[in-house]
DODOPA-588678 format. One record per residue (C-alpha): residue number from 1; chain; x, y, z. Coordinates in pm, 1 decimal. Layout:
+-----+-----+----------+----------+----------+
| seq | mol |       px |       py |       pz |
+-----+-----+----------+----------+----------+
| NUM |   A |        X |        Y |        Z |
...
+-----+-----+----------+----------+----------+
***
This chain:
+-----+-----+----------+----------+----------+
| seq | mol |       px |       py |       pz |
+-----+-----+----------+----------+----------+
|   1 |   A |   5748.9 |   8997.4 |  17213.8 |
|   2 |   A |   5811.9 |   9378.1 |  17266.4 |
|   3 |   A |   5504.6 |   9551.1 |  17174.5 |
|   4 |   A |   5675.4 |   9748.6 |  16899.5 |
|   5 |   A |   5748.6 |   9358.6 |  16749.3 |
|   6 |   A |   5394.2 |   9276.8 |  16739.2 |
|   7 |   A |   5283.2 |   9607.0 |  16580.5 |
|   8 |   A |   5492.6 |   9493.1 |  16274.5 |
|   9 |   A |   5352.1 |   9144.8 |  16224.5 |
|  10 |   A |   5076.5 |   9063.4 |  15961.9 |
|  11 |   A |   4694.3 |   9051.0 |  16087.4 |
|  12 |   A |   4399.7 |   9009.7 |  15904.3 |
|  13 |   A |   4285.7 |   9385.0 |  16031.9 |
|  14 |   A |   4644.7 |   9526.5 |  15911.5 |
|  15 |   A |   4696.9 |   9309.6 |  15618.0 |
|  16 |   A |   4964.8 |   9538.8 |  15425.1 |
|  17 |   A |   5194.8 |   9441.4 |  15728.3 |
|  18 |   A |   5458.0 |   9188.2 |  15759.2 |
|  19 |   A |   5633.1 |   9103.2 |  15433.9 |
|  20 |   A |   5414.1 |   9083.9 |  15151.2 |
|  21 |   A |   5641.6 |   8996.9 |  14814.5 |
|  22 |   A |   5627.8 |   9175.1 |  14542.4 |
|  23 |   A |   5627.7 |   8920.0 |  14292.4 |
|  24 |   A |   5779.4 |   8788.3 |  14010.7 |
|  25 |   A |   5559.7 |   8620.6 |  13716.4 |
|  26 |   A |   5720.1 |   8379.9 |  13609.9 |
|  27 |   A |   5671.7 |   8311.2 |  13186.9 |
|  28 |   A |   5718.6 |   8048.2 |  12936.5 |
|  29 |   A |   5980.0 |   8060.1 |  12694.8 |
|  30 |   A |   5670.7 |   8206.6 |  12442.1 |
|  31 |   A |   5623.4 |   8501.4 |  12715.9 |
|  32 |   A |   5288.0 |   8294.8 |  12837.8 |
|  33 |   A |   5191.2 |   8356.0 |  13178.5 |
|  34 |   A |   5255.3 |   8024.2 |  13384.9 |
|  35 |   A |   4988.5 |   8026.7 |  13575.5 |
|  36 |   A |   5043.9 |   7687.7 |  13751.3 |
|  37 |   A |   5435.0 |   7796.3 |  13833.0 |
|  38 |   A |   5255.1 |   8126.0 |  13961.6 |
|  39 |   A |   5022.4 |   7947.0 |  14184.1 |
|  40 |   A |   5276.8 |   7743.4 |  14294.3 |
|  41 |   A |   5550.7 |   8011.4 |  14330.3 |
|  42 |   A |   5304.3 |   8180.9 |  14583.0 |
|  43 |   A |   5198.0 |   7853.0 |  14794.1 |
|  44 |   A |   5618.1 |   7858.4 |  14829.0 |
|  45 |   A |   5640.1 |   8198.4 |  14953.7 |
|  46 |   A |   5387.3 |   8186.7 |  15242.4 |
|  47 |   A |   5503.4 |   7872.0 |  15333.5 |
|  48 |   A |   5844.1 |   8003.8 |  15387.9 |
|  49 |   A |   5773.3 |   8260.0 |  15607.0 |
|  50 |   A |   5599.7 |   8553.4 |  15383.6 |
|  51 |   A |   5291.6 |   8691.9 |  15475.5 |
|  52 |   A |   5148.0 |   8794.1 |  15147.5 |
|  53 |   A |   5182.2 |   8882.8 |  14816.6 |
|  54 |   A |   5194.2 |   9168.4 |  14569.1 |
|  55 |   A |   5071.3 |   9076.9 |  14249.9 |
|  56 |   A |   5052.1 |   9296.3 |  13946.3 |
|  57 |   A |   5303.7 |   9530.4 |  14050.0 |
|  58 |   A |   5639.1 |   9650.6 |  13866.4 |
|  59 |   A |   5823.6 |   9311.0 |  13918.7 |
|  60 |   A |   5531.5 |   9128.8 |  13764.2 |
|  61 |   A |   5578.2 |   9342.5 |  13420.3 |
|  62 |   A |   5201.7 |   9442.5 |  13460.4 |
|  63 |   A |   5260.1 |   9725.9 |  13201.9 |
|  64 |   A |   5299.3 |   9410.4 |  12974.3 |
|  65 |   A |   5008.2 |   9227.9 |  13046.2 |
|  66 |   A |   4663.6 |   9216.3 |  12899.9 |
|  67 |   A |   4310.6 |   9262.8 |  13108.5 |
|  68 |   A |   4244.9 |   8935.5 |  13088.8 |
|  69 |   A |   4597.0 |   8810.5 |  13191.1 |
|  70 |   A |   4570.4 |   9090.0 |  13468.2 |
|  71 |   A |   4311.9 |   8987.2 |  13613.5 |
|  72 |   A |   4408.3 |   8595.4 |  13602.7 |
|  73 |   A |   4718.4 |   8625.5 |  13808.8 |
|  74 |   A |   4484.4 |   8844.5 |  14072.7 |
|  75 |   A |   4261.0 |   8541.8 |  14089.3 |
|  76 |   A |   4517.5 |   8293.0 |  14070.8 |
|  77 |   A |   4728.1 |   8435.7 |  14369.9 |
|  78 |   A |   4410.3 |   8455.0 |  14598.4 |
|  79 |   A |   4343.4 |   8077.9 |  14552.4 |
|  80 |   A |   4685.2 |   8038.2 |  14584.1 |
|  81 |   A |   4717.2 |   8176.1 |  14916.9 |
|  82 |   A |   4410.2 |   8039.0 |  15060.2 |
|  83 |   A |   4320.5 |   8386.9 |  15190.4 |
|  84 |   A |   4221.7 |   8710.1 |  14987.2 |
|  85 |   A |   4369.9 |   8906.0 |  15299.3 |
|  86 |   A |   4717.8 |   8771.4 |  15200.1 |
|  87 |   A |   4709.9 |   8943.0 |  14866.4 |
|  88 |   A |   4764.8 |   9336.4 |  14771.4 |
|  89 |   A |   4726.0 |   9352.4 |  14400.3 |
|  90 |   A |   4828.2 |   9636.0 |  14233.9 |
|  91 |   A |   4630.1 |   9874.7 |  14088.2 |
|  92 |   A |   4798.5 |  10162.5 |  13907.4 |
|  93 |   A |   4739.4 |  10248.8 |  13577.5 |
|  94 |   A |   4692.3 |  10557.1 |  13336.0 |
|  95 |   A |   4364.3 |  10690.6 |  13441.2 |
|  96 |   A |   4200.3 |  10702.7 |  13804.7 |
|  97 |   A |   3904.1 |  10555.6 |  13662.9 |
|  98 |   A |   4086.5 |  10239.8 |  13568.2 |
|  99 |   A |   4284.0 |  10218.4 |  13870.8 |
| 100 |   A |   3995.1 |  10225.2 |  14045.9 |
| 101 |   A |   3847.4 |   9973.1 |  13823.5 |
| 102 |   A |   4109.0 |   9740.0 |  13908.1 |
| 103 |   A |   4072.1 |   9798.8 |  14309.4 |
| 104 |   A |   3686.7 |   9710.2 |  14269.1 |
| 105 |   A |   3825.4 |   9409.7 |  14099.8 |
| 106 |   A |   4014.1 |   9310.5 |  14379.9 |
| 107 |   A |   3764.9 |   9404.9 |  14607.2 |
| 108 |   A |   3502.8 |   9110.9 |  14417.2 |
| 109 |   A |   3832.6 |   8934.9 |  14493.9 |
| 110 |   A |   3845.1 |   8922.4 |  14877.0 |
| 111 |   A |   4151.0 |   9132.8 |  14908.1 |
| 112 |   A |   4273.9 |   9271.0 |  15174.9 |
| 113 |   A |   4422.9 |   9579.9 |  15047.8 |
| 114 |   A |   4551.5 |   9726.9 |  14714.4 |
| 115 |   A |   4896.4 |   9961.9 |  14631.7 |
| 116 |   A |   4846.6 |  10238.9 |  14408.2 |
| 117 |   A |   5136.3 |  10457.1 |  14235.3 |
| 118 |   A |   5023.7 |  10844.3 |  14232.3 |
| 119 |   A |   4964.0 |  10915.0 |  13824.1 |
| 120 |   A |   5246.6 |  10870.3 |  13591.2 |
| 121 |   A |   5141.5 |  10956.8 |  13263.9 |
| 122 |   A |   5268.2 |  11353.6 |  13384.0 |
| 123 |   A |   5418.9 |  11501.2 |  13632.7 |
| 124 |   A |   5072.0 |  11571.8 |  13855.9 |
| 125 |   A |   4975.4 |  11825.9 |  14056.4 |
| 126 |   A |   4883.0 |  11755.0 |  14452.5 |
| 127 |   A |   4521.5 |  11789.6 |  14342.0 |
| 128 |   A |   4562.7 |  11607.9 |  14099.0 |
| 129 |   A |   4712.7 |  11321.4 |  14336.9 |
| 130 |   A |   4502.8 |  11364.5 |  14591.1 |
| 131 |   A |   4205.2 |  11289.5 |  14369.6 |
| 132 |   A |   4375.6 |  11017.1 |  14212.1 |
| 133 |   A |   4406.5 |  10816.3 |  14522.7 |
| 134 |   A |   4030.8 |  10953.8 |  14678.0 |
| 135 |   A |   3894.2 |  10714.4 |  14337.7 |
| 136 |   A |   4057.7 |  10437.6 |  14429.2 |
| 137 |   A |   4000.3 |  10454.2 |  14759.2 |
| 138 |   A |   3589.7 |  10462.1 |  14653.8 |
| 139 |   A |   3643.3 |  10084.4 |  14580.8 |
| 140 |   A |   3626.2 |  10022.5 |  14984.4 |
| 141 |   A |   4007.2 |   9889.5 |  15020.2 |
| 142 |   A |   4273.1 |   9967.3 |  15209.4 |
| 143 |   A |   4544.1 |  10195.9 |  14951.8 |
| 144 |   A |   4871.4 |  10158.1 |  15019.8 |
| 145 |   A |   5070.3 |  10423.1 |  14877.9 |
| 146 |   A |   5339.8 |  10397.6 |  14639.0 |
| 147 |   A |   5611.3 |  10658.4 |  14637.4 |
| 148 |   A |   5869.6 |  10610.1 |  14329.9 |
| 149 |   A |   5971.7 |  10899.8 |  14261.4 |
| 150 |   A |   6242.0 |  10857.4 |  13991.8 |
| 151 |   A |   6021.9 |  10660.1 |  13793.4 |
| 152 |   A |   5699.6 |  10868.4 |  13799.7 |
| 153 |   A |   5835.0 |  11186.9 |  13871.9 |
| 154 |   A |   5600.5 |  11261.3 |  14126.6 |
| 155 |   A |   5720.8 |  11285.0 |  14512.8 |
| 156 |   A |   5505.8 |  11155.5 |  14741.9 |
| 157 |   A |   5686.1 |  11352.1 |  15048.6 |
| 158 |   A |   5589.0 |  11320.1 |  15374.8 |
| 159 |   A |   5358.8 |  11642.4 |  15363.6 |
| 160 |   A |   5173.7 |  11502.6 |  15079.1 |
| 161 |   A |   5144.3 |  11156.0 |  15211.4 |
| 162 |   A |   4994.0 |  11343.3 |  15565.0 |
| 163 |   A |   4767.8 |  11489.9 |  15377.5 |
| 164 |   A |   4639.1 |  11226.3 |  15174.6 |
| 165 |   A |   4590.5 |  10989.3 |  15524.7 |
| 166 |   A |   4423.6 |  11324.1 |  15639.9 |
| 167 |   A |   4189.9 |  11301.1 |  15327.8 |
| 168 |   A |   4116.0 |  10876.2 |  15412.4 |
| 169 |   A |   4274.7 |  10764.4 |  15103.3 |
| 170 |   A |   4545.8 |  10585.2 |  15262.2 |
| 171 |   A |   4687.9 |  10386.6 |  15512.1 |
| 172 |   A |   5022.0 |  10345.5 |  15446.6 |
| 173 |   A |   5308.3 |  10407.3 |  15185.7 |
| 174 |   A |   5537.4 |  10203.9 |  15025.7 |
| 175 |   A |   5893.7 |  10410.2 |  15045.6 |
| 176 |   A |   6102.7 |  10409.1 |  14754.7 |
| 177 |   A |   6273.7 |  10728.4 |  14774.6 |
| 178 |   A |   6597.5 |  10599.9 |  14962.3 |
| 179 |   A |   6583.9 |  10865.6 |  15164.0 |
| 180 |   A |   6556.9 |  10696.7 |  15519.0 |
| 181 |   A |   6546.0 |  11054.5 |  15671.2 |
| 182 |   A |   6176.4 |  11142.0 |  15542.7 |
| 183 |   A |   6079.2 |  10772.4 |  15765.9 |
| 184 |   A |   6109.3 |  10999.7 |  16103.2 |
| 185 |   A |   5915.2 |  11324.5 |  15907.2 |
| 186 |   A |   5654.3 |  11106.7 |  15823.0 |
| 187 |   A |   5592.8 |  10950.3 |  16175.2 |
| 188 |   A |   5588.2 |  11338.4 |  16278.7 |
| 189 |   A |   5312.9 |  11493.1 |  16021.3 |
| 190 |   A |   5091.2 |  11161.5 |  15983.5 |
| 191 |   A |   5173.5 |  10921.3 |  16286.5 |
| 192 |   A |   4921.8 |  10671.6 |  16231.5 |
| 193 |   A |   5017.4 |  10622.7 |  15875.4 |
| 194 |   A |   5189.9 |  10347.0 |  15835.2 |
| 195 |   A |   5532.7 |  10289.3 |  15723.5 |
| 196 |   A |   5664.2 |   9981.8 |  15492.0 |
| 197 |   A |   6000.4 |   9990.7 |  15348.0 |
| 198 |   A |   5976.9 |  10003.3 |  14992.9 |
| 199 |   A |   6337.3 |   9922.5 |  14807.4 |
| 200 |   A |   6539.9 |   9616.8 |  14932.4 |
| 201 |   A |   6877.4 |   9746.2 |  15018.9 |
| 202 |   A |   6716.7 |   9973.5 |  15282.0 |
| 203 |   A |   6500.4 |   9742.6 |  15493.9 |
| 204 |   A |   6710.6 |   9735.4 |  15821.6 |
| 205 |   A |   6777.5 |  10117.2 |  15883.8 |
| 206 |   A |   6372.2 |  10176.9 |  15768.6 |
| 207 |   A |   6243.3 |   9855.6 |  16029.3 |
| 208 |   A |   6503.3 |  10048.2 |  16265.7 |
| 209 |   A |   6330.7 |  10403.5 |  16185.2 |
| 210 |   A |   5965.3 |  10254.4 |  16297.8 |
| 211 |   A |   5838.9 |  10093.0 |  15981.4 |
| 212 |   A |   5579.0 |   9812.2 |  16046.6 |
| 213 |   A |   5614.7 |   9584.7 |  15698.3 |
| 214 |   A |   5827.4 |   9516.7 |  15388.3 |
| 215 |   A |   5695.4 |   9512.5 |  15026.1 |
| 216 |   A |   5975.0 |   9281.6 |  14901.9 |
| 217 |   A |   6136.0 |   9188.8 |  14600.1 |
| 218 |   A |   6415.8 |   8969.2 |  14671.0 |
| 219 |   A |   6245.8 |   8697.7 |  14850.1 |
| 220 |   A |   6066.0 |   8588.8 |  14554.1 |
| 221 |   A |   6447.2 |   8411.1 |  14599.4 |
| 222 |   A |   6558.1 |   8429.7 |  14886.0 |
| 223 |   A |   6211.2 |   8343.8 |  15122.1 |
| 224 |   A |   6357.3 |   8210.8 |  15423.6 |
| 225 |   A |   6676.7 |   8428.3 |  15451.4 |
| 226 |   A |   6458.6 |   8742.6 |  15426.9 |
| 227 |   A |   6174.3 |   8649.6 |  15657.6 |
| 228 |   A |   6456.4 |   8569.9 |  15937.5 |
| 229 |   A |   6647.0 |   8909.9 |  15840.5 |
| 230 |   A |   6301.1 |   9105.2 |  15832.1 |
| 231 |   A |   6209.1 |   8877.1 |  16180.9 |
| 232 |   A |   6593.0 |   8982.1 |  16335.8 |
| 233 |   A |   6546.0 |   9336.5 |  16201.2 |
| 234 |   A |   6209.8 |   9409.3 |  16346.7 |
| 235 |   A |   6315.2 |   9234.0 |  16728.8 |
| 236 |   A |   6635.8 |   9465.7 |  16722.2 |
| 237 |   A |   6844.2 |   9181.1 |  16723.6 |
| 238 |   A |   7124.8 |   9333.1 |  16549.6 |
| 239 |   A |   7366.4 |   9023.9 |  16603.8 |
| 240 |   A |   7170.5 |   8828.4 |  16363.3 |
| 241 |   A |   7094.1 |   9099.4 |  16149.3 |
| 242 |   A |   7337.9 |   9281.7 |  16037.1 |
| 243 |   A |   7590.1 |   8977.4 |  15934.6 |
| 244 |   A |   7261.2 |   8847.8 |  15722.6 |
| 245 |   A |   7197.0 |   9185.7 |  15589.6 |
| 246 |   A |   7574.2 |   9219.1 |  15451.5 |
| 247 |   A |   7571.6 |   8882.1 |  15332.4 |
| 248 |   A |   7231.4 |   8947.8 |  15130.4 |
| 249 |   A |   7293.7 |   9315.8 |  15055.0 |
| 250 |   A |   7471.5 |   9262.9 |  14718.5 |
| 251 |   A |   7121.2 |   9089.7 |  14566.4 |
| 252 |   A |   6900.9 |   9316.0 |  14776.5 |
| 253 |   A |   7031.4 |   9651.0 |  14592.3 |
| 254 |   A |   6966.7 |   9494.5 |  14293.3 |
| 255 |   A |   6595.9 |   9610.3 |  14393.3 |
| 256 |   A |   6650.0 |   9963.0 |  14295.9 |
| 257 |   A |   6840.9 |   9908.1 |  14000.9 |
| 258 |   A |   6686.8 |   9896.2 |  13655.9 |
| 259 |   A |   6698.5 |   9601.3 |  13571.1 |
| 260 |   A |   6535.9 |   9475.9 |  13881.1 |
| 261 |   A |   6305.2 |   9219.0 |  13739.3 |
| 262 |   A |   6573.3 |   9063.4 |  13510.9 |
| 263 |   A |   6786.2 |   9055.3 |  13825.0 |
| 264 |   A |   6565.9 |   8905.7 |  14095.2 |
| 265 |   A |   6442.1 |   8614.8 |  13777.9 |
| 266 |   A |   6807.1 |   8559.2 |  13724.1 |
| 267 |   A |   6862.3 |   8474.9 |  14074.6 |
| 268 |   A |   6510.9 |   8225.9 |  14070.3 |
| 269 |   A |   6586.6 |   8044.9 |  13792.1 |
| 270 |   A |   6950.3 |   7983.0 |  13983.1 |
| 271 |   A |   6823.6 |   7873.4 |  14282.0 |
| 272 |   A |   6561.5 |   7640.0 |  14128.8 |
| 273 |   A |   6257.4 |   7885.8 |  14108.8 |
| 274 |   A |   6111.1 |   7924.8 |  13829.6 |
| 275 |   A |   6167.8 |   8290.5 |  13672.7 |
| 276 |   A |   6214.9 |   8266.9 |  13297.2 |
| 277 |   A |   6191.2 |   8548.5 |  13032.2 |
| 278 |   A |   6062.2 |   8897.8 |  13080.3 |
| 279 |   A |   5881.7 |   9039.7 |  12829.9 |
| 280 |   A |   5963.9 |   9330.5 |  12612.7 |
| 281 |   A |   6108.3 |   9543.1 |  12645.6 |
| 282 |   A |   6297.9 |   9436.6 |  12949.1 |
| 283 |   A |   6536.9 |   9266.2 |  12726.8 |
| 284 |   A |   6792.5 |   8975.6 |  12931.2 |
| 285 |   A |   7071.2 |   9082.2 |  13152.7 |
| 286 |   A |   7408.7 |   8999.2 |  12966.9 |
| 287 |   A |   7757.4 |   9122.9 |  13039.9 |
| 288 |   A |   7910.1 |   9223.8 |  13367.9 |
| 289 |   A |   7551.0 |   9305.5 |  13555.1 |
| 290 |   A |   7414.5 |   8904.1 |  13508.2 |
| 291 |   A |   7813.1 |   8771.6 |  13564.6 |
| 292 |   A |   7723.6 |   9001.3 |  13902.2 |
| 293 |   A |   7390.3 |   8847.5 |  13976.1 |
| 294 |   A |   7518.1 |   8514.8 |  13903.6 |
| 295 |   A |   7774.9 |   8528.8 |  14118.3 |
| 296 |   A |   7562.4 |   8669.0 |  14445.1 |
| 297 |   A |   7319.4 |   8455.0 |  14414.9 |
| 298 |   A |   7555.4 |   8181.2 |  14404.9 |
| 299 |   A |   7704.0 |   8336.9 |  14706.5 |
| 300 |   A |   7410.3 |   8354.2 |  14898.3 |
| 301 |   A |   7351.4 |   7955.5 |  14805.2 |
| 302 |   A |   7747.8 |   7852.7 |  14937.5 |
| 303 |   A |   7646.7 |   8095.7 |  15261.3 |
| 304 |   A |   7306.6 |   7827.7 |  15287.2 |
| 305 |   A |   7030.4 |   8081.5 |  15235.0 |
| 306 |   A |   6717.8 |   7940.7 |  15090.0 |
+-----+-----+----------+----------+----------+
***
């Protein structure tokens, strides 16, 4: 193992590394949390070759969700995995105060780390972001960094993020921009800050650009198949690669679509996981986008990724 292969492996000291799935919740037909199909959906994942998960982020509808329920599926996944390390709740909300709330909530946890959007209830100021992530930060875990930019309308760009590692509030960022370019910017303004590729359909050219871990969507499906592309990716080994990253791509830009959640359940319930409704007001996919999803995932089945 090169030592640029082990640098992108999981460790209890780097927890945020590795693939850590962003995932689903799966509900009941009444929009219930399952809790026991949770639990189970995240013994499932680390046993097929995930390192951790991401609860309570935007595939697990936390806008939706109540305190209580909130902090249930937090609990839930730690016992699940057998190892608070192995989990990186989210923790964005409205305020800083509350975000930082719900990192000291993770922290009574055992977590290993937490991943934080910048504010999105207006279009913030860098003060205003910088400050946002120093609170969390005060809870004592690692913050991963979440830059969405079309959704929150606030751009996390690499002169920001440097500034905010420079400040101790982070450790690494979750890309979402698309823009692979701003991978080798970032490794030139903040070089020890970490680098995890944030939207599916981008993971091998970002593991190629020098990022060190994968906050996933699609294997919440696909576990196995994307822990061997993410392994093939990270080792170089383009051979295996980049005929498994063609065959998955059509589900894996389904990540930075819209309807992302509806997607990626769509494709569990298919393959015999157990997704179910989303709440509102993600309403169901219908019409040519879930013929689409049907029909990938289907694909990727026949092709004899699990």
């Amino acid at each position: 193992m090169t030592s640029a292969t082990a640098s992108a492996t999981w460790t209890a000291e780097r927890p945020w590394r590795g693939i850590m799935v962003a995932t689903a919740l799966p509900l009941r037909e009444d929009l219930s949390v399952d809790y026991d199909a949770y639990s189970e959906h995240v013994r499932h994942l680390i046993g097929n070759g995930c390192d951790g998960v991401v609860p309570n982020g935007s595939l697990g509808e936390y806008q939706t969700l109540t305190d209580d329920e909130r902090a249930r599926v937090v609990r839930t996944a730690v016992e699940a995995a057998g190892d608070g390390a192995r989990v990186m709740p989210g923790v964005s909300a409205y305020g800083s105060a509350e975000s930082r709330r719900w990192a000291e909530q993770a922290a009574a946890e055992g977590c290993g780390s937490v991943l934080l959007l910048p504010p999105n209830a207006y279009r913030a100021d860098d003060r205003s972001v910088r400050d946002h992530y120093a609170e969390a930060a005060k809870a004592g875990l690692p913050v991963i960094a979440y830059n969405n930019p079309l959704d929150t309308r606030v751009d996390l760009t690499p002169d920001v993020l440097a500034r905010l590692h420079g400040d101790g509030s982070v450790v690494a960022v979750k890309e979402f921009s698309g823009d692979v370019r701003r991978a080798y910017e970032i490794a030139e303004l903040a070089p020890d800050l970490d680098l995890l590729v944030g939207a599916d359909d981008v993971l091998l050219e970002l593991v190629l650009a020098g990022a060190v871990g994968w906050i996933a969507g699609y294997p919440n499906a696909f576990p196995a198949a994307c822990a061997e592309l993410y392994d093939a990716a990270r080792a170089q080994d383009l051979a295996t690669a980049l005929p498994l990253y063609r065959s998955l791509h059509p589900l894996l830009r389904q990540d930075s679509r819209t309807e992302f959640v509806q997607a990626i359940k769509v494709s569990m319930d298919i393959v015999g996981r157990r997704g179910g409704p989303t709440r509102p007001p993600r309403a169901p996919l219908s019409g040519p986008t879930e013929a689409f999803v049907r029909s990938a995932t289907e694909k990727a089945l026949a092709a004899g990724h699990r």
